[in-house]
C-alpha positions in Angstrom: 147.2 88.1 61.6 149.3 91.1 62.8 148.6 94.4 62.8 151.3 94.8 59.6 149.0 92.1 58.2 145.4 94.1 58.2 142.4 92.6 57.1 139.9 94.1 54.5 136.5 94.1 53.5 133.8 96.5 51.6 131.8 96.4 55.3 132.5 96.0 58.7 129.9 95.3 61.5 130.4 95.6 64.6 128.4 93.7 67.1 126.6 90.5 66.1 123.2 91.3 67.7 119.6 91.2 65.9 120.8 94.5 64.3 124.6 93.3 63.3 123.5 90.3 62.2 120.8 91.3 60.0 122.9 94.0 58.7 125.7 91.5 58.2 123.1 89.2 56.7 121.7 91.4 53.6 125.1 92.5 53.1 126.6 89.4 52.2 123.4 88.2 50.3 124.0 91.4 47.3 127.9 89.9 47.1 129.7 92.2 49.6 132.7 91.4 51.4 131.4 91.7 54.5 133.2 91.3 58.3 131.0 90.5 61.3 133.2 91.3 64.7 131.5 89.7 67.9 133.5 90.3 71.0 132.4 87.4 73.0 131.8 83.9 71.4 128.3 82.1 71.4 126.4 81.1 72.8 126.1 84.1 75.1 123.9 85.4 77.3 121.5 88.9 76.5 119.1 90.6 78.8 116.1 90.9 77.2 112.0 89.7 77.7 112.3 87.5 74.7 109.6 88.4 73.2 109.4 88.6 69.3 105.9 89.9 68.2 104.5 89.8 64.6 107.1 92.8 63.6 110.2 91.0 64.6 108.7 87.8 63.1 108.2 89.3 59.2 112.1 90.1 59.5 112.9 86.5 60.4 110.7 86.0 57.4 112.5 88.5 55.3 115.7 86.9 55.9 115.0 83.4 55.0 114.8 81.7 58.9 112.3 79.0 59.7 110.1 80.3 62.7 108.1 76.8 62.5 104.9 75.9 61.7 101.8 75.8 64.0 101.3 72.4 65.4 97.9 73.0 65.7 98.0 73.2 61.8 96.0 76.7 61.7 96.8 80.3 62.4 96.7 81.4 66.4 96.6 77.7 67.2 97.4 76.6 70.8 100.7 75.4 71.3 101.5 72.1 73.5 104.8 71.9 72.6 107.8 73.8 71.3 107.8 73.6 67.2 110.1 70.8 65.9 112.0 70.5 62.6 114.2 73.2 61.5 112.4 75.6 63.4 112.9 74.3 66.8 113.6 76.4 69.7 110.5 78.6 68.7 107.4 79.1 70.8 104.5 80.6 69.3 102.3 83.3 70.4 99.1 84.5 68.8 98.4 87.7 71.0 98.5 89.8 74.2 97.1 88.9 77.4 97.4 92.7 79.7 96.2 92.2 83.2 95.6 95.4 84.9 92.8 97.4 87.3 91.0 94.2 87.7 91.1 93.8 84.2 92.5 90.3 82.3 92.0 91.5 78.3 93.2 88.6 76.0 94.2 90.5 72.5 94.5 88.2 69.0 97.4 89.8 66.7 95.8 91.9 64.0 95.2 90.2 61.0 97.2 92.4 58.6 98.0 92.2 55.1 102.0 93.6 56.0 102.5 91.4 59.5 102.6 88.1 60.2 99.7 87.0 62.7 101.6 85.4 65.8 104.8 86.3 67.8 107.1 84.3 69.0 109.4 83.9 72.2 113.3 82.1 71.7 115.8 83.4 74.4 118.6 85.7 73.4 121.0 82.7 74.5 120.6 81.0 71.2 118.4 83.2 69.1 121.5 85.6 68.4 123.3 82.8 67.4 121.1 81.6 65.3 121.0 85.1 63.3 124.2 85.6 63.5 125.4 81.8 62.0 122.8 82.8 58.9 124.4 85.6 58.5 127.8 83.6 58.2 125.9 80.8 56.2 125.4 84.2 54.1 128.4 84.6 53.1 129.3 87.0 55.7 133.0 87.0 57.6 132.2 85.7 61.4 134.9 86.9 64.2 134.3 85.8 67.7 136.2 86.7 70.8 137.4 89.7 68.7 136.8 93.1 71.0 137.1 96.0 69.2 138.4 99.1 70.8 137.8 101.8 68.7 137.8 103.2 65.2 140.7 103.7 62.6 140.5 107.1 60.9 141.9 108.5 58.4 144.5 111.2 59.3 143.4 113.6 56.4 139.2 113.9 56.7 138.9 112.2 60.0 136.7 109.9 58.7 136.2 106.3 60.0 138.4 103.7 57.5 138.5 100.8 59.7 138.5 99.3 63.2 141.0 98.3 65.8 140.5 95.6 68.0 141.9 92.5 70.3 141.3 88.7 70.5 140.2 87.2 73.8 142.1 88.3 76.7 144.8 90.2 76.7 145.0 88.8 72.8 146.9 90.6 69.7 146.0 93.6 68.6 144.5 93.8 65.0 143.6 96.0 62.4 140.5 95.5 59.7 139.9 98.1 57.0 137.0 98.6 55.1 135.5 102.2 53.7 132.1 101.7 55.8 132.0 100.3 59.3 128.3 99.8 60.6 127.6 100.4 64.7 125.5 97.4 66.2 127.4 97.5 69.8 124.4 98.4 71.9 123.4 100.4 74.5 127.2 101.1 75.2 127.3 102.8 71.7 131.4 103.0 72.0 131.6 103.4 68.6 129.3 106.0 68.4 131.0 107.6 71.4 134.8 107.5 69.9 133.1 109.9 67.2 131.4 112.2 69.2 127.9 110.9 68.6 126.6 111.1 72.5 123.1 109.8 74.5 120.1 113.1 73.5 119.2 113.7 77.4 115.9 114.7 75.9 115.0 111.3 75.1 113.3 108.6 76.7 115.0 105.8 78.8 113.9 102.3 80.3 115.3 99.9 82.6 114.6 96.3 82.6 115.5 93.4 85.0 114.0 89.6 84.0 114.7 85.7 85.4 113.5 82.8 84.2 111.4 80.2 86.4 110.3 76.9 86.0 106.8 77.1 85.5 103.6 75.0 84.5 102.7 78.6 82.4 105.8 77.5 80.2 103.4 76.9 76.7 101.2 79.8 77.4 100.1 80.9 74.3 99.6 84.2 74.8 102.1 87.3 75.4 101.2 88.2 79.4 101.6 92.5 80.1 100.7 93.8 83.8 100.5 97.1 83.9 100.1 97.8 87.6 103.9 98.0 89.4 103.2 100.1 92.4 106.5 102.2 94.3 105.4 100.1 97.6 102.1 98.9 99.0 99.6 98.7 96.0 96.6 100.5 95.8 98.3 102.4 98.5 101.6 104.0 96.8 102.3 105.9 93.1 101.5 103.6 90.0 105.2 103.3 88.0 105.6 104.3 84.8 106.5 100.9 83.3 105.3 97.1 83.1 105.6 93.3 84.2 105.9 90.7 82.2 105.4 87.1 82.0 106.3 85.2 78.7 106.5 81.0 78.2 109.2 80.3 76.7 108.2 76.4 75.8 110.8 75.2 77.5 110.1 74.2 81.0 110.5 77.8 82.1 109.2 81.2 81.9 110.9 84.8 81.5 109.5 87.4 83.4 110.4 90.7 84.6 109.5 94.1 84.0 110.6 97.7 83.3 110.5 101.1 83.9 110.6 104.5 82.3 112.9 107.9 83.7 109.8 109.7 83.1 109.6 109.1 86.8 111.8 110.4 89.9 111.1 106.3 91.0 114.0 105.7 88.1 117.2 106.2 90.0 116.1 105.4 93.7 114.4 102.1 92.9 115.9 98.9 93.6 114.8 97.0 90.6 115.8 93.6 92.0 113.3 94.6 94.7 110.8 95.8 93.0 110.4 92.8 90.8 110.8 90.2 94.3 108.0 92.8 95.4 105.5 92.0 92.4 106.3 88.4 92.2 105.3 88.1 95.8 101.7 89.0 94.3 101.5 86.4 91.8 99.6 82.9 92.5 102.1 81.1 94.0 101.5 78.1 91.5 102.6 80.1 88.9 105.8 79.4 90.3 107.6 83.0 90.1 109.4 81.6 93.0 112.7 80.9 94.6 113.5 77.6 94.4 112.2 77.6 91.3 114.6 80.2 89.7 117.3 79.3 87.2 119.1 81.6 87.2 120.1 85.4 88.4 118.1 88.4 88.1 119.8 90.5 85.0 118.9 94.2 83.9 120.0 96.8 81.2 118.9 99.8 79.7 116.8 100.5 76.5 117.4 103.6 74.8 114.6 104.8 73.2 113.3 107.0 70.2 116.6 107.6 68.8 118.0 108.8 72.3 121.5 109.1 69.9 122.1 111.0 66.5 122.9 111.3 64.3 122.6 107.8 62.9 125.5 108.7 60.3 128.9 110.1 60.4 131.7 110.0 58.6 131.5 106.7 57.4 129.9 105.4 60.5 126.2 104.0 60.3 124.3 103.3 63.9 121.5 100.1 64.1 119.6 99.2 66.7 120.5 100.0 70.3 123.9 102.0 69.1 121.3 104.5 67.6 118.7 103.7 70.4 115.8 103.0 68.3 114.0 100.8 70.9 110.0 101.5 70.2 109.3 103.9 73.0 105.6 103.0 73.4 106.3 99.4 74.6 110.8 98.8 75.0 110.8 96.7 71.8 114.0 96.1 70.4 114.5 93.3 68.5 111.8 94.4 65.4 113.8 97.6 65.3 117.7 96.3 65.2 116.7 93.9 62.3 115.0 96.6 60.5 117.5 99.1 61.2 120.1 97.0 60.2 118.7 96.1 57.0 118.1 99.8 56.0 121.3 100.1 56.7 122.7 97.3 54.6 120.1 98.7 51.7 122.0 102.3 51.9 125.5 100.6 52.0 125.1 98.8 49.3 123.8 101.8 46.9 126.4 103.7 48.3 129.3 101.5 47.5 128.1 101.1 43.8 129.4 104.7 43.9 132.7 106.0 43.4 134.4 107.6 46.3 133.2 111.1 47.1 130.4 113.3 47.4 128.3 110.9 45.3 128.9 108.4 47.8 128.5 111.0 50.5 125.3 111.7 49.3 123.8 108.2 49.7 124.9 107.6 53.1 123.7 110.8 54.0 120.5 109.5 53.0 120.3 107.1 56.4 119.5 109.7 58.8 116.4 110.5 56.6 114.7 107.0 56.2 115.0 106.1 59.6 113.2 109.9 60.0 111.0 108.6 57.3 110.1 105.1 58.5 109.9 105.7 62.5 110.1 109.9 63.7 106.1 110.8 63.5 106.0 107.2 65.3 108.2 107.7 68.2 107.2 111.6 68.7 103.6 110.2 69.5 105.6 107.9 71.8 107.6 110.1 73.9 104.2 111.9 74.0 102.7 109.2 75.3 105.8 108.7 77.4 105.2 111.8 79.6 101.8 110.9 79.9 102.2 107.7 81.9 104.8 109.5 84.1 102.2 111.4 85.7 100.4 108.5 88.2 97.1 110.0 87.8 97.1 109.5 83.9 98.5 105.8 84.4 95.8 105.4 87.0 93.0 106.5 84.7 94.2 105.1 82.2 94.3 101.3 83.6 91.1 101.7 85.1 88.9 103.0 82.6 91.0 101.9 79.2 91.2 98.4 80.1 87.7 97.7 79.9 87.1 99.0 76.6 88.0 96.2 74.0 87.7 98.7 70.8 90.2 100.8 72.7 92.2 98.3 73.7 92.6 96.5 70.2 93.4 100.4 69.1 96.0 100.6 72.0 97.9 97.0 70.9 98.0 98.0 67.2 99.6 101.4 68.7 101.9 99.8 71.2 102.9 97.2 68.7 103.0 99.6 65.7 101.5 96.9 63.6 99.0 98.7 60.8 98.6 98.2 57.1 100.2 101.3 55.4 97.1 100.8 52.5 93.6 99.6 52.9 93.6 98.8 56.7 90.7 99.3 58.7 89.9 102.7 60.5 92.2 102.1 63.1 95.1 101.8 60.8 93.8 104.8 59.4 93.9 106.9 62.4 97.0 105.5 63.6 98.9 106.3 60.5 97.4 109.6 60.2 98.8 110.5 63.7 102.5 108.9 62.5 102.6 111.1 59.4 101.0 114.5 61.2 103.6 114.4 64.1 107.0 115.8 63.2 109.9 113.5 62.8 112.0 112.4 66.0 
């Protein structure tokens, strides 16, 4: 194709993530014509913990993937072996295990009417793939090794008709045209930059650096959180503002690593490759979090948080996931959030383009901004609340030593963390917790 040869479509998405693909995915399933650019090719490598609690799960659900079944043949069942069948490459979780202040608190999922009851860890290595080869099983148009390098506007409104972009290295320039392009790029956000959407500074930001290890704790059934990462000595320096984590991954190996808030001075002057070495150093050396038994580098990236960029629409530009940084601020999940995101967004193209051109199409895509309000802003003001809270070492330290040994506040806490409550006849924690959401004002 050359660039007097453009392609078309009704949607482009850019970036075949969790968030592209599932955008790319319902899309395609209404009928759309619908082109998914990826500018590497699969399977490719992601830093991320791997770790897909009962929120991400229900979107795996919602778009038709097999997660497995429980070998044990019940819910929360142990797992001895990675699931088999079509849903292989899964390993099952039923709950959070958070080690802290002397503390080891083993926390079952909630048993909700709205969320699945276990989690589940696949590496990003093939787990994008897999979403984004449904998508293309979906109907939707799969580019690989197809970098795009900014938008195509229109010379009269300025608004975004279309994308420009390259094949491999140093490949062709080409052009693809559609009257909607969606933003899934990540954290980079290019996209979003090239129209003058930039990072809020008054938002929160993480850091997070994992490796995977062999390791006998490879079928651990249960999501491991530490919440005690000390500056230097421990018990002797300032508590961090962040967590370590330790997730089986069924495979032989484990990935663990942890992260870190800016709510702290610690952000820019700590070595994270360090830091994690330091931590590591304090873990039963059986575990085997050790050298020799690495697999690989230590990898990091950033996790913009609480819709650290807005607005999430302009000018025929939509931003999912990290482009529009909705990673949860309370605990750096992102996955759950690009899959929704992305399907919200799919859900307002597709009323939009069943429009004619104009302000009646303007008017549904203007709508965006406002359900991701609607869905997650009361939610993430209580977390950059709770944000600034753990930045100050004396909360954190109060917090791990007399919070962990409170179960009823600790099932409270995970339902918080992992925003997982029934919207309609929950229990009194759901209650409270959705109470808070809708009293807080909108991110």
């Amino acid at each position: 194709m050359t660039a007097a040869q453009a392609e078309h479509a009704d949607v482009i998405v850019v970036g075949a993530g969790p968030g592209g693909s599932a955008a790319a995915y319902h899309l395609a399933r209404t009928g759309l014509d619908v082109v998914l650019l990826e500018k590497t090719s699969f399977p490719r490598e992601k830093v991320c913990g791997d770790g897909l609690t009962p929120r991400a799960v229900r979107s795996l659900i919602e778009m038709g993937i097999d997660t497995g079944s429980d070998p044990a043949g019940e819910p929360g069942g142990h797992l001895d072996e990675r699931a088999t069948g079509d849903g292989s490459g899964w390993a099952r979780n039923r709950g959070l295990r958070i080690v802290g202040g002397r503390v080891r608190l083993e926390l079952p999922w909630p048993e909700l009417a709205n969320w699945p009851d276990y989690g589940l860890v696949r590496p990003r290595l093939d787990f994008d793939e897999l979403l984004a080869r449904h998508a293309e099983k979906a109907g939707a148009r799969l580019r690989e090794q197809t970098a795009v390098t900014g938008p195509i506007l229109d010379e009269r409104t300025g608004r975004v008709i279309g994308v420009r972009a390259k094949t491999g290295r140093g490949g062709d320039p080409l052009r693809f045209h559609a009257p909607l392009v969606i933003a899934a790029d990540g954290n980079s956000a290019r996209m979003a930059l090239s129209v003058g959407i930039r990072r809020r500074e008054d938002r929160p930001l993480g850091v997070a650096v994992r490796r995977y290890y062999r390791s006998p704790r490879t079928h651990d059934d249960f999501l491991e959180s530490h919440l005690e990462l000390w500056e230097g000595a421990p018990g002797a320096s300032r508590l961090l503002p962040g967590y370590g984590w330790i997730f089986g991954v069924g495979d032989g190996t484990s990935n663990v690593g942890l992260g870190l808030l800016n709510t702290t001075t610690a952000f820019q002057n700590t070595d994270y490759k360090d830091l994690l070495r330091r931590w590591l150093g304090g873990l039963p050396p059986d575990w085997g979090y050790t050298e020799e038994n690495a697999t690989g580098p230590v990898r990091g990236g950033a996790l913009p948080m609480a819709f650290n960029r807005a607005p999430h629409y302009r000018d025929g530009l939509l931003l999912v996931g990290d482009a529009g940084g909705v990673v949860n601020p309370f605990n750096g999940e992102g996955i759950a959030y690009a899959m929704e995101s992305g399907r919200l967004a799919a859900e307002v193209a597709v009323q939009a383009l069943a429009r004619s051109h104009g302000l009646s199409r303007e008017r549904a895509l203007q709508a965006y901004p406002h359900v991701l309000r609607q869905r997650y802003g009361g939610y993430y003001t209580l977390g950059r609340v709770f944000v600034q809270l753990i930045g100050n070492p004396t909360v954190m330290r109060t917090a791990t030593r007399y919070g962990l040994p409170r179960p009823t506040l600790m099932r409270f806490t995970l339902k918080l963390l992992a925003n997982l409550t029934d919207p309609r006849g929950g229990d009194a924690l759901d209650r409270l917790i959705n109470a808070m959401s809708r009293l807080a004002p909108a991110a």
